[in-house]
BAFI-3210 file (N, C-alpha, C; in Angstrom, 3 decimals, decimal comma, padded with zeros to 6 digits):
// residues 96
n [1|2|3|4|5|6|7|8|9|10|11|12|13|14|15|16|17|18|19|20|21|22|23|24|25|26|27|28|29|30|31|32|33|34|35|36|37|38|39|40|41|42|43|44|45|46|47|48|49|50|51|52|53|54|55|56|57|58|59|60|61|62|63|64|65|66|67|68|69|70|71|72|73|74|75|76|77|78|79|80|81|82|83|84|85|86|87|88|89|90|91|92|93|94|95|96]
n.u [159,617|159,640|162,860|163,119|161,958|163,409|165,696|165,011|163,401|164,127|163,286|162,464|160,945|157,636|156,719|154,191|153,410|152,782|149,888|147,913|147,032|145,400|145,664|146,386|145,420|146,190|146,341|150,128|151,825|152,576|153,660|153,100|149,794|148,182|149,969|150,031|150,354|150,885|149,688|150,830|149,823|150,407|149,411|150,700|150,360|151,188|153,595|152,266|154,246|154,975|152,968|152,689|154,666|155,467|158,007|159,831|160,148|162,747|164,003|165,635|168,417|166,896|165,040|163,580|162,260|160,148|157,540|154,469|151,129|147,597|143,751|143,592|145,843|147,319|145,593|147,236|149,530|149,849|149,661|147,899|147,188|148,223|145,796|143,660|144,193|144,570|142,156|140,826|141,797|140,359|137,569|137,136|138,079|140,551|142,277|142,428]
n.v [067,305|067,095|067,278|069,521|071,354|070,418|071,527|074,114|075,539|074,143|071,765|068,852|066,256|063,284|061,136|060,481|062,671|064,586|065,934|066,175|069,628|071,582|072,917|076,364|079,087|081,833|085,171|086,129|087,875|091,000|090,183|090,274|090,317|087,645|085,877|083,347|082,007|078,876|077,434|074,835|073,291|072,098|070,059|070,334|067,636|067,803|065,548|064,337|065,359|067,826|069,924|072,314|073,960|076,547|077,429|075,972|075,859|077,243|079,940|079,541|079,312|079,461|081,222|084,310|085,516|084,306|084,209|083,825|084,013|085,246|084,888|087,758|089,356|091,740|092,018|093,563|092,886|090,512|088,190|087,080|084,823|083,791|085,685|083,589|081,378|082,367|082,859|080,341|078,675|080,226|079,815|077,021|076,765|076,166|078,222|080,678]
n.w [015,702|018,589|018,795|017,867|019,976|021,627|021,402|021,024|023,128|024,998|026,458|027,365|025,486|025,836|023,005|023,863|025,110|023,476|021,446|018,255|017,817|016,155|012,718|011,034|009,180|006,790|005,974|005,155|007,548|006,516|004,295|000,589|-000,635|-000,388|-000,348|002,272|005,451|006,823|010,117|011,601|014,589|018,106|021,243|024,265|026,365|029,724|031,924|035,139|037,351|036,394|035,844|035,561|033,089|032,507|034,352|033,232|030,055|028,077|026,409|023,806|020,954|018,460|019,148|019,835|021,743|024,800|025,759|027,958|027,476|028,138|026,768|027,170|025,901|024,277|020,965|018,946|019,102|018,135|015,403|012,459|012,176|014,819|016,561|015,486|016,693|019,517|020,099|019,126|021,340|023,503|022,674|023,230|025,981|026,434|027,747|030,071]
ca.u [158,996|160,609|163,929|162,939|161,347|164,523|166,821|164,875|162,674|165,079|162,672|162,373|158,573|158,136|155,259|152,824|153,030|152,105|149,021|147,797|145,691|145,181|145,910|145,711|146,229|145,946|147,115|151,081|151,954|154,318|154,460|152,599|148,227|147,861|150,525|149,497|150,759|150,126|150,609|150,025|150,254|150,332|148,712|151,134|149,549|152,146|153,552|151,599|154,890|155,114|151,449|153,118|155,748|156,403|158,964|160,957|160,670|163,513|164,344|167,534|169,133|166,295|163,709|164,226|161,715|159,260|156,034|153,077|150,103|146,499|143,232|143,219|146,443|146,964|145,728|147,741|150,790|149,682|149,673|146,228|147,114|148,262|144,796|142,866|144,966|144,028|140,373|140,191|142,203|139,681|136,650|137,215|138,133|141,302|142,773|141,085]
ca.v [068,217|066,600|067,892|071,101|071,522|070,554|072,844|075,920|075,366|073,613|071,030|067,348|065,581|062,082|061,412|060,135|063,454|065,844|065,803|067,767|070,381|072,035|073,909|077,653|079,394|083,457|085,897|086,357|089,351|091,723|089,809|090,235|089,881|086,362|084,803|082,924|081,372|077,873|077,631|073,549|073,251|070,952|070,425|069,187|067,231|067,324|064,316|064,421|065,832|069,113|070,114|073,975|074,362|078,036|077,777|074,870|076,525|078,329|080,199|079,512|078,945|080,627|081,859|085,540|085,937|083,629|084,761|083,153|085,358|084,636|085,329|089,006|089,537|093,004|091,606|094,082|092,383|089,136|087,771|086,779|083,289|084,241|085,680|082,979|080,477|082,440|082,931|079,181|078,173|080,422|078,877|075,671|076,301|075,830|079,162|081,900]
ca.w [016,650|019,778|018,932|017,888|021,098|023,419|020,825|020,892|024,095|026,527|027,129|026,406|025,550|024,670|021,500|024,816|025,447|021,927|020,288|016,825|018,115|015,069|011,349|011,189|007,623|007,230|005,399|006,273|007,646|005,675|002,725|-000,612|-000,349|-001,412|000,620|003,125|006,349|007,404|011,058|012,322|016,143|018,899|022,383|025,128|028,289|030,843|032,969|036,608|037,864|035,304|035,447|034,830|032,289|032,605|034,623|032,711|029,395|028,151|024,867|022,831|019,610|017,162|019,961|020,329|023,141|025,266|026,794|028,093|027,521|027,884|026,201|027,301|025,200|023,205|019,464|017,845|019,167|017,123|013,651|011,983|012,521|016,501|016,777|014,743|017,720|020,660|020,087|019,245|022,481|024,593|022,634|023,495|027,460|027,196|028,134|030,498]
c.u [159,645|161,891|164,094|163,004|162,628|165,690|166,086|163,886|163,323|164,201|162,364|160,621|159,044|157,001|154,163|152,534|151,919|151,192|148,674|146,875|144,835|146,104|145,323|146,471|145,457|147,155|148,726|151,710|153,057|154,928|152,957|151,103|148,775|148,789|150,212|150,624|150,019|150,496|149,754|150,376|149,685|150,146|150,061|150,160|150,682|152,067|152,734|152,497|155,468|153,823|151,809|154,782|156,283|157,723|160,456|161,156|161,128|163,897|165,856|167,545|167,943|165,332|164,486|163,946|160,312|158,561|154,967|152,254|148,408|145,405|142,885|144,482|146,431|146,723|146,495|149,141|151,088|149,395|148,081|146,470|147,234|147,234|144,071|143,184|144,380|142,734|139,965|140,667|141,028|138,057|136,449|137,635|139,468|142,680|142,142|141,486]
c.v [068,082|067,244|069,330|072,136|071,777|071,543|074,100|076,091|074,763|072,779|069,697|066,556|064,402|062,076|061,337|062,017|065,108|065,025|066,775|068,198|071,090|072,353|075,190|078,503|081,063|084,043|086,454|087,586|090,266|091,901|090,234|090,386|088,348|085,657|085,098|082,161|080,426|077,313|075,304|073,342|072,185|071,358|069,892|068,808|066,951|066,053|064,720|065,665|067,216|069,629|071,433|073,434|075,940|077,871|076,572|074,898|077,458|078,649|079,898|079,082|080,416|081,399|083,125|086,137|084,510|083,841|084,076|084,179|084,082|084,794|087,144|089,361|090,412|091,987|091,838|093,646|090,933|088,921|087,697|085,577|083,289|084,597|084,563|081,144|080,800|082,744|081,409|078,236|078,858|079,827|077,459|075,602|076,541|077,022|080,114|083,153]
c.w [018,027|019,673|018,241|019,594|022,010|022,917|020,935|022,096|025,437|026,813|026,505|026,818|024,991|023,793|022,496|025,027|024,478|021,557|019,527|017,867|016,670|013,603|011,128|010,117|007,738|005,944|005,744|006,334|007,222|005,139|002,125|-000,990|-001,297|-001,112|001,750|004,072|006,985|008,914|011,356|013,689|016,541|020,162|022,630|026,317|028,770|031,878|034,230|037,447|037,323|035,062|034,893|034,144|032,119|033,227|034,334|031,047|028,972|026,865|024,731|021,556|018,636|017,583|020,341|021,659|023,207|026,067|026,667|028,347|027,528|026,788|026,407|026,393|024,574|021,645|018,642|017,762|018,339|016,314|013,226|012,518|014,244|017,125|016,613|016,583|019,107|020,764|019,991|020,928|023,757|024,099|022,842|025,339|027,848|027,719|028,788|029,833]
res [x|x|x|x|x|x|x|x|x|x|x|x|x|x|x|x|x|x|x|x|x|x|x|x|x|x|x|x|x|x|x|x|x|x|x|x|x|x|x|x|x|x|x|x|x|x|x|x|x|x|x|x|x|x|x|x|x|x|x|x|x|x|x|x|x|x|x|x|x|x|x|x|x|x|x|x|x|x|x|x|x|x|x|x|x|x|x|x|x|x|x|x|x|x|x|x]
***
């Protein structure tokens, strides 16, 4: 995950910094009924001195585009699992 991160994100984390946040499974979009997509994600907590990361991550290699969106977000622009993610990130607080 770490060197995913600094190859397709431009940005380097150490493990103090990732934790699991979750597992988010859905129907995947485009393919077949009955396949599914298992998405597993991770929180970061930034060092003291990086409290914002917008402006220190950067797409490359397999990222086609990188946007920070909130919970007002068009839905229709997001997956089931992309929804299922940002409804649980604004139930819990941690997105307005």
């Amino acid at each position: 995950l770490l060197r995913e991160c600094r190859e397709e994100l431009s940005i380097r984390l150490s493990e103090s910094q990732v934790h699991p946040y979750g597992t988010f499974e859905a129907q995947a979009y485009g393919k077949p009924e009955g396949t599914t997509v298992r998405m597993t994600c991770f929180r970061v907590v930034p060092r003291d001195v990086e409290l914002e990361y917008e402006g220190l991550v950067k797409a490359n290699e397999e990222v086609e585009e990188l946007k920070w969106i909130d919970s007002t977000f068009d839905r229709e622009k997001l997956t089931v699992t992309g929804i299922m993610i940002l409804e649980d990130l604004k139930e819990k607080g941690l997105i307005g």
